[in-house]
DOBA-441775 format. One record per residue: residue in one letter; y, z, x of N, C-alpha, C in turn. Coordinates in Angstrom, 3 decimals. Example, Ala and Ser with C-alpha at 12.3 -4.5 7.8 and 13.67 -1.06 7.14 Angstrom:
<rs>
<r><code>a</code><n_c2>-5.690</n_c2><n_c3>7.800</n_c3><n_c1>13.190</n_c1><ca_c2>-4.500</ca_c2><ca_c3>7.800</ca_c3><ca_c1>12.300</ca_c1><c_c2>-3.300</c_c2><c_c3>7.800</c_c3><c_c1>13.200</c_c1></r>
<r><code>s</code><n_c2>-2.250</n_c2><n_c3>7.080</n_c3><n_c1>12.850</n_c1><ca_c2>-1.060</ca_c2><ca_c3>7.140</ca_c3><ca_c1>13.670</ca_c1><c_c2>0.030</c_c2><c_c3>7.870</c_c3><c_c1>12.900</c_c1></r>
</rs>
This chain:
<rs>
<r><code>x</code><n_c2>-1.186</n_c2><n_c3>0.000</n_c3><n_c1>0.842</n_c1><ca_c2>0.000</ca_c2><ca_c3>0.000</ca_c3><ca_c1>0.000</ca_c1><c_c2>1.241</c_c2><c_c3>0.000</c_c3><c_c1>0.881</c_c1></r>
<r><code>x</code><n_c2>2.123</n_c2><n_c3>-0.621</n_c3><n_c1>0.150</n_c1><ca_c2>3.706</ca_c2><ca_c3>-0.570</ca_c3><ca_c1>0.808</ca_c1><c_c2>4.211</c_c2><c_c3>0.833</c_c3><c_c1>0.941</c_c1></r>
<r><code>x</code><n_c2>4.672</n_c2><n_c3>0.929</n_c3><n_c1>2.558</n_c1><ca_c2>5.053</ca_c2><ca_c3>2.334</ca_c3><ca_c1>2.790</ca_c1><c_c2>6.434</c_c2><c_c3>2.405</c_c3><c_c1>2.122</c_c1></r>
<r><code>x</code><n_c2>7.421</n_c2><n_c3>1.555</n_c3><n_c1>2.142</n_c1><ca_c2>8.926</ca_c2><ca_c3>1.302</ca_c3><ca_c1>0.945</ca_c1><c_c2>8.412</c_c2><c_c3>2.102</c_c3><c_c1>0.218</c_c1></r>
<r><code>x</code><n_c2>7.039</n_c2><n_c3>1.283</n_c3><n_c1>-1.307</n_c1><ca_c2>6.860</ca_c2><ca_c3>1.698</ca_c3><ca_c1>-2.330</ca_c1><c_c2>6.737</c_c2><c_c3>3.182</c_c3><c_c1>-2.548</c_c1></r>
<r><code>x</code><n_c2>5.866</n_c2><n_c3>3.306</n_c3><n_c1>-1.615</n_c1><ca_c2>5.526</ca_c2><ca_c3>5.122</ca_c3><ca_c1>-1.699</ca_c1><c_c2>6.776</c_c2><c_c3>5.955</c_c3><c_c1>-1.485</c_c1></r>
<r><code>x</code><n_c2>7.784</n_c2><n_c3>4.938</n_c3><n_c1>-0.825</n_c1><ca_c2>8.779</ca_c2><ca_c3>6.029</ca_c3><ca_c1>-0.552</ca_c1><c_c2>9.527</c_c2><c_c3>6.470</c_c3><c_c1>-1.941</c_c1></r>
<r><code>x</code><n_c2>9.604</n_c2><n_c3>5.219</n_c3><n_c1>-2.593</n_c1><ca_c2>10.419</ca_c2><ca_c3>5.402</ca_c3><ca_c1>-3.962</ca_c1><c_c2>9.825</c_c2><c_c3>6.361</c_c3><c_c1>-4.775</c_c1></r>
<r><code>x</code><n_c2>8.067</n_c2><n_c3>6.254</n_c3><n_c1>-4.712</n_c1><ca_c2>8.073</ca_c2><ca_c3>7.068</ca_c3><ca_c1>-5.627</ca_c1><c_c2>7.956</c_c2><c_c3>8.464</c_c3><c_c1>-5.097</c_c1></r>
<r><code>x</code><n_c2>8.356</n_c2><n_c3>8.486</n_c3><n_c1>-4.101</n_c1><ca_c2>8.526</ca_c2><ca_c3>10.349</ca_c3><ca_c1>-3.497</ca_c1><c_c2>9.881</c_c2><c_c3>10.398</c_c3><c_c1>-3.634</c_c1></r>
<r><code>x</code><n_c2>10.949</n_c2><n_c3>9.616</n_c3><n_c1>-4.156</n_c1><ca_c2>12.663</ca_c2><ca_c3>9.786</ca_c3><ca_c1>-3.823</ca_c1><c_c2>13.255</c_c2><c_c3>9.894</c_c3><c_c1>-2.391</c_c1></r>
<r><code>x</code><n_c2>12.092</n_c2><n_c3>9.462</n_c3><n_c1>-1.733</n_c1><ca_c2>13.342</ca_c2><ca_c3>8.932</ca_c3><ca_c1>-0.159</ca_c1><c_c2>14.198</c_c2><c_c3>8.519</c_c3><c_c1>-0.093</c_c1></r>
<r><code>x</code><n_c2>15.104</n_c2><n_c3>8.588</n_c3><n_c1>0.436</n_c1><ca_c2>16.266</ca_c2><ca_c3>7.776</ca_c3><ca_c1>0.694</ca_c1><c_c2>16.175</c_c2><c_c3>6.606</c_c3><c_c1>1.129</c_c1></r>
<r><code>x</code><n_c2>16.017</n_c2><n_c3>5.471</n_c3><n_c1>0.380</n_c1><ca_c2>15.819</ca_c2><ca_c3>4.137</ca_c3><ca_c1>1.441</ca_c1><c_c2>16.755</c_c2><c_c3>3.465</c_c3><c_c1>1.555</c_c1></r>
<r><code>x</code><n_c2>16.873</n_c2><n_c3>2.376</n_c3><n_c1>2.308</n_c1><ca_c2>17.892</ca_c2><ca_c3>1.387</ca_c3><ca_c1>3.107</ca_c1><c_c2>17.813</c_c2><c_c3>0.321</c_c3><c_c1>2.061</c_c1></r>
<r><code>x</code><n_c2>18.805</n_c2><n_c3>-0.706</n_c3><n_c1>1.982</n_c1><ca_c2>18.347</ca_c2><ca_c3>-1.816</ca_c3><ca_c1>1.317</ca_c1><c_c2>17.200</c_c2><c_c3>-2.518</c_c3><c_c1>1.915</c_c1></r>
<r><code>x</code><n_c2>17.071</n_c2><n_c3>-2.574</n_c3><n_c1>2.821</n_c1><ca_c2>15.925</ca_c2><ca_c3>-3.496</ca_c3><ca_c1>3.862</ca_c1><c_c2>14.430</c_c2><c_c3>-3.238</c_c3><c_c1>2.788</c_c1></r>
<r><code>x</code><n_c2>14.591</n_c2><n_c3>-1.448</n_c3><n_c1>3.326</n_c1><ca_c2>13.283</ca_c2><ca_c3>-1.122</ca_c3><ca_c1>2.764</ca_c1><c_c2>12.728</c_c2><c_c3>-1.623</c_c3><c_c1>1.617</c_c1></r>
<r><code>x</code><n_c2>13.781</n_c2><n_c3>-1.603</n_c3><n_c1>0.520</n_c1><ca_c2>13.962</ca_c2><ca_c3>-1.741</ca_c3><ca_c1>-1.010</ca_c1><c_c2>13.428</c_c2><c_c3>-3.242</c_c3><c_c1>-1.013</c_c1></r>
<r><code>x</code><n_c2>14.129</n_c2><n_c3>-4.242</n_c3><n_c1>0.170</n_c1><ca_c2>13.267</ca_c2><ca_c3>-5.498</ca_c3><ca_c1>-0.294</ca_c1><c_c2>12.009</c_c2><c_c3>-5.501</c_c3><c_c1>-0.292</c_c1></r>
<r><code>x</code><n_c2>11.492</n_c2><n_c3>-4.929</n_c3><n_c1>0.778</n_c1><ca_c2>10.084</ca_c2><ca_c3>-4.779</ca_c3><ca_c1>1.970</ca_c1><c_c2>9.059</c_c2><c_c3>-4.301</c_c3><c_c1>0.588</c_c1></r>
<r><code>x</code><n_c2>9.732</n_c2><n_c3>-3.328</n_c3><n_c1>-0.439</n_c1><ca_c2>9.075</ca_c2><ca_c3>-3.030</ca_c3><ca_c1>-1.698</ca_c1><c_c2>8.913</c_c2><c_c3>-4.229</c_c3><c_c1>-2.891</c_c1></r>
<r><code>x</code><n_c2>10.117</n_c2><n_c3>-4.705</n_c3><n_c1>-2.225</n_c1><ca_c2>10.051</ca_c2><ca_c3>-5.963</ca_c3><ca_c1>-3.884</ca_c1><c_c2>9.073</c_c2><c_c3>-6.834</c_c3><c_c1>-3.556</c_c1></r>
<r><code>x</code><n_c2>9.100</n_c2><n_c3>-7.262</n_c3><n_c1>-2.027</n_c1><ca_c2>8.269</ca_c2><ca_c3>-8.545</ca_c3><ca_c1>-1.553</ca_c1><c_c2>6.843</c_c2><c_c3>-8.056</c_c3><c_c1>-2.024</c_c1></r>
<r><code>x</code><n_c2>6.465</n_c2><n_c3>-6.837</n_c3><n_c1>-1.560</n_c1><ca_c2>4.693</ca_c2><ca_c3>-6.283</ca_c3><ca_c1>-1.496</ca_c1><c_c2>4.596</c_c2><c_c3>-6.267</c_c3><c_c1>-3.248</c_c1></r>
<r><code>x</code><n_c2>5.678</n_c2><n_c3>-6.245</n_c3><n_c1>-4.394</n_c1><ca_c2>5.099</ca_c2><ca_c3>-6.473</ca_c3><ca_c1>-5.662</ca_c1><c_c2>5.188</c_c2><c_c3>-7.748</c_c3><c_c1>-6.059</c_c1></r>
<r><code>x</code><n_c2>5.330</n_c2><n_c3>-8.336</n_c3><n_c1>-5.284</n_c1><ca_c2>5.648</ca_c2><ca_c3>-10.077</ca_c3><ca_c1>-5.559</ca_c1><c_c2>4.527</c_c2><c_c3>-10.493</c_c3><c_c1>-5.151</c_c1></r>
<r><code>x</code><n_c2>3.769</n_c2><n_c3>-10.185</n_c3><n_c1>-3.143</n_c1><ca_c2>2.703</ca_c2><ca_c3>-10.466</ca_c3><ca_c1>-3.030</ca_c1><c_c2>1.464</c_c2><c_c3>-10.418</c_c3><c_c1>-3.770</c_c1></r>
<r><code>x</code><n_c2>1.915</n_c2><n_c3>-9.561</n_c3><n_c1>-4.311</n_c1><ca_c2>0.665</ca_c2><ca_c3>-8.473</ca_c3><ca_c1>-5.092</ca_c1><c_c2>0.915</c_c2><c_c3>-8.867</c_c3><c_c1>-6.672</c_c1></r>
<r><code>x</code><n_c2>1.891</n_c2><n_c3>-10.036</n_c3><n_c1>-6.955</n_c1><ca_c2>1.461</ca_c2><ca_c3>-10.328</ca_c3><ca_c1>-8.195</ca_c1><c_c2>1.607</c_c2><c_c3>-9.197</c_c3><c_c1>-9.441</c_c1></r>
<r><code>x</code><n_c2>2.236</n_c2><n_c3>-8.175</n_c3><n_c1>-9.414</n_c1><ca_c2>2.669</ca_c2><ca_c3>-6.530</ca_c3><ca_c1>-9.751</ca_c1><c_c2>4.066</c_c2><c_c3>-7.065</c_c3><c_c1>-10.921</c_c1></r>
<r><code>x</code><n_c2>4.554</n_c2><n_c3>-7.312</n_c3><n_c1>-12.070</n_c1><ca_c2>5.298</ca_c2><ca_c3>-7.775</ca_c3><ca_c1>-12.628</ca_c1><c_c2>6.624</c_c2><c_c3>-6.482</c_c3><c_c1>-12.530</c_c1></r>
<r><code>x</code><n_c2>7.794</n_c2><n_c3>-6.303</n_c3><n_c1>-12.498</n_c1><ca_c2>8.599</ca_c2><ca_c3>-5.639</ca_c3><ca_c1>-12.422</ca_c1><c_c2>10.276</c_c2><c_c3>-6.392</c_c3><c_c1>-12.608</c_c1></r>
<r><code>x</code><n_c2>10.781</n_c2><n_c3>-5.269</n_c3><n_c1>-12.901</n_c1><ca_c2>12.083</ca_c2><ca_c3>-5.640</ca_c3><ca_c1>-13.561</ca_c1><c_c2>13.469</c_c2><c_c3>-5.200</c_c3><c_c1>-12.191</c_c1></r>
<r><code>x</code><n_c2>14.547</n_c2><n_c3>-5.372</n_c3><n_c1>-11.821</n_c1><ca_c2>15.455</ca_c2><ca_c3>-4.996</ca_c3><ca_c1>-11.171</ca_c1><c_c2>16.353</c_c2><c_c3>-4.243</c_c3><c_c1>-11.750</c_c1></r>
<r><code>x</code><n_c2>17.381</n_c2><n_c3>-3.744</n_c3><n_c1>-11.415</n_c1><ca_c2>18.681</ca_c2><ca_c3>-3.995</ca_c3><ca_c1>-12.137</ca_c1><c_c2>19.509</c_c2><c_c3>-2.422</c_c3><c_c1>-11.050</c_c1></r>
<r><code>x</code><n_c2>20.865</n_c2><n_c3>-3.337</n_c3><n_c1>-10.992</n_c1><ca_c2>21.560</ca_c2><ca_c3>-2.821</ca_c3><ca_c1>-10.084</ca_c1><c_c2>22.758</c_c2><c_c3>-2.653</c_c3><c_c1>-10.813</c_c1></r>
<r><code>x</code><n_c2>23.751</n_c2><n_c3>-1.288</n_c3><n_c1>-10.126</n_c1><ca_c2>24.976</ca_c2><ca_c3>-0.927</ca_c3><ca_c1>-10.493</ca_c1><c_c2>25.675</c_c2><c_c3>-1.089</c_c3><c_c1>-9.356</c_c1></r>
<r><code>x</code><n_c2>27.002</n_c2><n_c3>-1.523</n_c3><n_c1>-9.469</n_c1><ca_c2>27.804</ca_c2><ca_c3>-1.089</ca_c3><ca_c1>-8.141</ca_c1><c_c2>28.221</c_c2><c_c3>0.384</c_c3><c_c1>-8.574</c_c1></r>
<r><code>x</code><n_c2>28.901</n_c2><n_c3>0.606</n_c3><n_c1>-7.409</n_c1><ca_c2>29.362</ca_c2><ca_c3>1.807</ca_c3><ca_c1>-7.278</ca_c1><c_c2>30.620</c_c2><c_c3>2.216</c_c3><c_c1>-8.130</c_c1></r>
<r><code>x</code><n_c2>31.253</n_c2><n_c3>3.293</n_c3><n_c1>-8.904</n_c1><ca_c2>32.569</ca_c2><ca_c3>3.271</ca_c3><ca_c1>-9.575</ca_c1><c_c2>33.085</c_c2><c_c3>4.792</c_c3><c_c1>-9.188</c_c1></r>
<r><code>x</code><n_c2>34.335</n_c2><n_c3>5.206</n_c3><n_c1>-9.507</n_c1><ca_c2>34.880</ca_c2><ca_c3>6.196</ca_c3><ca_c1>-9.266</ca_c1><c_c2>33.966</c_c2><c_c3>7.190</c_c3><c_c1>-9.943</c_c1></r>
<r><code>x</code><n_c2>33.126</n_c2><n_c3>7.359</n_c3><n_c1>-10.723</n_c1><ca_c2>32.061</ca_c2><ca_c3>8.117</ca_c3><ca_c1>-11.791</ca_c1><c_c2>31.010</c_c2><c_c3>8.079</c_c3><c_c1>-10.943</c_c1></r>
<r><code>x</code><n_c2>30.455</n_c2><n_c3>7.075</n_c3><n_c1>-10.829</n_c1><ca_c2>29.421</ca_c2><ca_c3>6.802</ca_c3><ca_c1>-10.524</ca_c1><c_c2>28.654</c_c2><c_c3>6.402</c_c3><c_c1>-8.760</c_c1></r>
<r><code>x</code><n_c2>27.619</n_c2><n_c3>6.580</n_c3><n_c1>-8.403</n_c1><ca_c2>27.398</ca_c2><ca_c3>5.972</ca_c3><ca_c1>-7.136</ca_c1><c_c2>26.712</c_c2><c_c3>4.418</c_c3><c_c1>-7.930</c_c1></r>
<r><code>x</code><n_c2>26.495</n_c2><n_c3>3.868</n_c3><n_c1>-5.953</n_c1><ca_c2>25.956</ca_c2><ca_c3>2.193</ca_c3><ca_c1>-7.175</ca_c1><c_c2>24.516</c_c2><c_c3>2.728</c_c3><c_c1>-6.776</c_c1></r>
<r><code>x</code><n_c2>23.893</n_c2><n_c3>2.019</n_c3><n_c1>-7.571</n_c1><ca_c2>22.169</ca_c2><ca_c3>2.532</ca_c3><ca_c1>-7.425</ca_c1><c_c2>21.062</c_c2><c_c3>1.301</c_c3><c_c1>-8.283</c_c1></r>
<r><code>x</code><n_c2>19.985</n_c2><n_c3>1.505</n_c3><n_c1>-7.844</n_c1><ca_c2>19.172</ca_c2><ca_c3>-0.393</ca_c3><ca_c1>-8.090</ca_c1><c_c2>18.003</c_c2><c_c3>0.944</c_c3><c_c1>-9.209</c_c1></r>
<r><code>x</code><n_c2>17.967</n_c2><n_c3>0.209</n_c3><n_c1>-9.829</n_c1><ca_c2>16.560</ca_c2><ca_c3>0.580</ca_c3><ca_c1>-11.012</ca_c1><c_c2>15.420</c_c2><c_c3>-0.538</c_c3><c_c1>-10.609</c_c1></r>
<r><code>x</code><n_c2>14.194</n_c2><n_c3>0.111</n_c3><n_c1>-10.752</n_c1><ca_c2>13.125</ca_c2><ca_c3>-0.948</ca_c3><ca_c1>-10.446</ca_c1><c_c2>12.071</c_c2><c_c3>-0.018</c_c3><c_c1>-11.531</c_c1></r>
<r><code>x</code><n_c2>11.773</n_c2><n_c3>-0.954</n_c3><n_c1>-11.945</n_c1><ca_c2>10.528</ca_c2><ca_c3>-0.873</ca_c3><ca_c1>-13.163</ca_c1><c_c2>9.616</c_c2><c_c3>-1.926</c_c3><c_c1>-12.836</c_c1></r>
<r><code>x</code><n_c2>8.690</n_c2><n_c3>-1.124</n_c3><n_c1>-12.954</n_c1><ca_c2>7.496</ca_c2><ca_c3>-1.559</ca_c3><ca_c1>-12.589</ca_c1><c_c2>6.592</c_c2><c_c3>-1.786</c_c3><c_c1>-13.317</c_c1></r>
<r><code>x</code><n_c2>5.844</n_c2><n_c3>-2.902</n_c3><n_c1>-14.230</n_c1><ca_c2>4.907</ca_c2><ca_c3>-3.315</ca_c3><ca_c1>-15.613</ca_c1><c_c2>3.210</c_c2><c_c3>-2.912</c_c3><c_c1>-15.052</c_c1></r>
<r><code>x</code><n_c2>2.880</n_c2><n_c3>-1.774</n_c3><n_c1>-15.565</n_c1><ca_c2>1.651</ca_c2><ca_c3>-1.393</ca_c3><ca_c1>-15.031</ca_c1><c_c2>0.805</c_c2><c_c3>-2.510</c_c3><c_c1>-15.889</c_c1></r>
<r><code>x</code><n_c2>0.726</n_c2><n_c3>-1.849</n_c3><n_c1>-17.252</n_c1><ca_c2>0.171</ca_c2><ca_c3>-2.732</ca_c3><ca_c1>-17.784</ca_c1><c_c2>1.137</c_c2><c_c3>-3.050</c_c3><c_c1>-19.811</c_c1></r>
<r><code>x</code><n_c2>0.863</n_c2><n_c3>-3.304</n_c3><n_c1>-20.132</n_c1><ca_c2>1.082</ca_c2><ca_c3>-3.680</ca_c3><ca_c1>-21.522</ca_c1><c_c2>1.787</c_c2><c_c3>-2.215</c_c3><c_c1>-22.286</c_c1></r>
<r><code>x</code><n_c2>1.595</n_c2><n_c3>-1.139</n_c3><n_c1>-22.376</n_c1><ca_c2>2.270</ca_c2><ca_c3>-0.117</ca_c3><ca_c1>-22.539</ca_c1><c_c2>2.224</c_c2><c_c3>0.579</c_c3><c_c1>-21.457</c_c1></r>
<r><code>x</code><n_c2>2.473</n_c2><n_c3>0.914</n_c3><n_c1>-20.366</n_c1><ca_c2>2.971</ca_c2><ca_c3>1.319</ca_c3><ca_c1>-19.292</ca_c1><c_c2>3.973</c_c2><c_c3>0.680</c_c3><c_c1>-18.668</c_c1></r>
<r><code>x</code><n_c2>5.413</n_c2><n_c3>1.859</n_c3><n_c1>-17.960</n_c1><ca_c2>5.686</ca_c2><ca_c3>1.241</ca_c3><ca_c1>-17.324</ca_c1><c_c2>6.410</c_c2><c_c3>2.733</c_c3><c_c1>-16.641</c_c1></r>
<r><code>x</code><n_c2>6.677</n_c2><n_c3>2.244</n_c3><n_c1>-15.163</n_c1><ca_c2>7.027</ca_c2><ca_c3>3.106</ca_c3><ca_c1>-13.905</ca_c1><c_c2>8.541</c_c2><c_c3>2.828</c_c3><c_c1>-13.979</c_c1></r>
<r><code>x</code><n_c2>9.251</n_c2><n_c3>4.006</n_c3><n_c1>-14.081</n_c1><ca_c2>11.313</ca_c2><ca_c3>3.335</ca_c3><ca_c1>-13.410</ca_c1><c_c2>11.580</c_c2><c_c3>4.455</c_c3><c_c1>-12.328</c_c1></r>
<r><code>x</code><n_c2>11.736</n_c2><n_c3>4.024</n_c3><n_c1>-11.316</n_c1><ca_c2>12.272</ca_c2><ca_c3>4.277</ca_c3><ca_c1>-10.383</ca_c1><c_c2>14.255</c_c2><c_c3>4.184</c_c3><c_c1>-10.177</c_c1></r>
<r><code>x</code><n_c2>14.764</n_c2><n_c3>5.104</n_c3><n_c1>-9.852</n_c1><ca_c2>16.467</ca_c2><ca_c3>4.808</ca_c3><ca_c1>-9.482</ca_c1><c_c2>16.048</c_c2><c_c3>5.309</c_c3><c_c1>-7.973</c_c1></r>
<r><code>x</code><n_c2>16.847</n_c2><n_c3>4.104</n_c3><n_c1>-6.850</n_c1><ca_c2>17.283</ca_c2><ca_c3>4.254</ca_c3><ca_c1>-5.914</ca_c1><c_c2>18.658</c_c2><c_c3>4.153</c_c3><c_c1>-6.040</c_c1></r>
<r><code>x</code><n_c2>19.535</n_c2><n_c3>5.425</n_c3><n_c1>-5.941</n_c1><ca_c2>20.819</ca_c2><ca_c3>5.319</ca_c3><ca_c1>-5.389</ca_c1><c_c2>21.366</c_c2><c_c3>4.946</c_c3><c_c1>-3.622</c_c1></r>
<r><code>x</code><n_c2>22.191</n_c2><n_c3>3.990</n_c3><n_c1>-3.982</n_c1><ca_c2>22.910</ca_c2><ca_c3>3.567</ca_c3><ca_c1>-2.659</ca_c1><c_c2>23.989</c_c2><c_c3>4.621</c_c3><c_c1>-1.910</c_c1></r>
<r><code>x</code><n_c2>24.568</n_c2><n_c3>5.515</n_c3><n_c1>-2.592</n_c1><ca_c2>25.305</ca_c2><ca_c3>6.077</ca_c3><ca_c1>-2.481</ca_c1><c_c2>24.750</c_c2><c_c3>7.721</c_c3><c_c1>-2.626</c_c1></r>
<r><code>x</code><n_c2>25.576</n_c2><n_c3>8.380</n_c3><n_c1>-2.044</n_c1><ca_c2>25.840</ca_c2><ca_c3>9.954</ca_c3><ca_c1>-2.807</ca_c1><c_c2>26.305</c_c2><c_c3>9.709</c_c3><c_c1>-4.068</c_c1></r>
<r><code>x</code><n_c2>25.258</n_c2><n_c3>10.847</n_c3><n_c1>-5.095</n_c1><ca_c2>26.502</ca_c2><ca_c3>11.368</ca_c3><ca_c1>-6.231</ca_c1><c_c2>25.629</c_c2><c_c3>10.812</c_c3><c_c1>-7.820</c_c1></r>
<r><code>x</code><n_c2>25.587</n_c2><n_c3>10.642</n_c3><n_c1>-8.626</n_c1><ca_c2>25.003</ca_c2><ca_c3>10.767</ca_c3><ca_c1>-9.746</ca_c1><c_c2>25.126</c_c2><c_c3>8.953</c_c3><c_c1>-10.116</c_c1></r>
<r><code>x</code><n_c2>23.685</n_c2><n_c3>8.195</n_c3><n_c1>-10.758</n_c1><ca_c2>24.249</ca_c2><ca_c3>7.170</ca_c3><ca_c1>-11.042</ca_c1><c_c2>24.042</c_c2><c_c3>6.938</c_c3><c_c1>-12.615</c_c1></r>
<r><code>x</code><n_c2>24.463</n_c2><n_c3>5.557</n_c3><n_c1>-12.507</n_c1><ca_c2>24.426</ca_c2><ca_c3>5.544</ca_c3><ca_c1>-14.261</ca_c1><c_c2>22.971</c_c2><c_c3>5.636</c_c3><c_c1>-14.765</c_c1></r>
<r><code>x</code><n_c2>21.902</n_c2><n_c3>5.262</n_c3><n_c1>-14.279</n_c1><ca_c2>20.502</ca_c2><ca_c3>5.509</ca_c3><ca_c1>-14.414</ca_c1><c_c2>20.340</c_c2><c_c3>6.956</c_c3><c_c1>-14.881</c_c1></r>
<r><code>x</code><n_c2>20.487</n_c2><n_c3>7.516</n_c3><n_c1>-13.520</n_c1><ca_c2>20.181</ca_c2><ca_c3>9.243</ca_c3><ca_c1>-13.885</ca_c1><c_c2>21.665</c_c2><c_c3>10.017</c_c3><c_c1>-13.485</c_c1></r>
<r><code>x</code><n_c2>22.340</n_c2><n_c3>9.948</n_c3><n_c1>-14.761</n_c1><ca_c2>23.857</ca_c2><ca_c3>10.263</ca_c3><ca_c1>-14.336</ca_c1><c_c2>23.229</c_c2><c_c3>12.525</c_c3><c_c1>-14.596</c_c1></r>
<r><code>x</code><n_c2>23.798</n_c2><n_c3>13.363</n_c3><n_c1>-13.168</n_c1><ca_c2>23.645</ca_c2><ca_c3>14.229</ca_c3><ca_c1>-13.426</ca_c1><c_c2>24.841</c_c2><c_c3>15.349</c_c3><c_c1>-14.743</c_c1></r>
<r><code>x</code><n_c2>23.834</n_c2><n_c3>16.264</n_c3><n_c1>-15.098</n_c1><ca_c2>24.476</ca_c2><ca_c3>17.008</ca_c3><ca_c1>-16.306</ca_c1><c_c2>25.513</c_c2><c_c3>17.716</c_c3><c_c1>-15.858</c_c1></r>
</rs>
């Protein structure tokens, strides 16, 4: 398995690099998944959502924030 992937789902801090190094190994792997990115705002840090289609009712979401600080994904209380 992709060491990226595992990182996300432990909440490492990753690099963008890494974050591709994760997209490519679910692309190789034929793994269906969704993106979606925020920039950064005075509120908010910017941060990438990745969902992941296990199967037909399953699905995995991951937020990697780019930044310090709460994003719109998982904005803190």
């Amino acid at each position: 398995m992709c060491e990226a992937l595992i990182n996300i789902a432990k909440g490492v801090k990753l690099t963008l690099a890494e974050f591709n190094m994760a997209t490519n190994y679910l692309v190789r792997s034929c793994i269906p998944f969704d993106v979606s990115f925020v920039p950064g705002t005075r509120k908010y840090a910017s941060s990438l959502q990745l969902t992941i289609h296990v199967c037909p009712t399953k699905t995995e979401v991951f937020v990697v924030n780019l930044a310090q600080g709460a994003s719109v994904f998982s904005p803190s209380p």
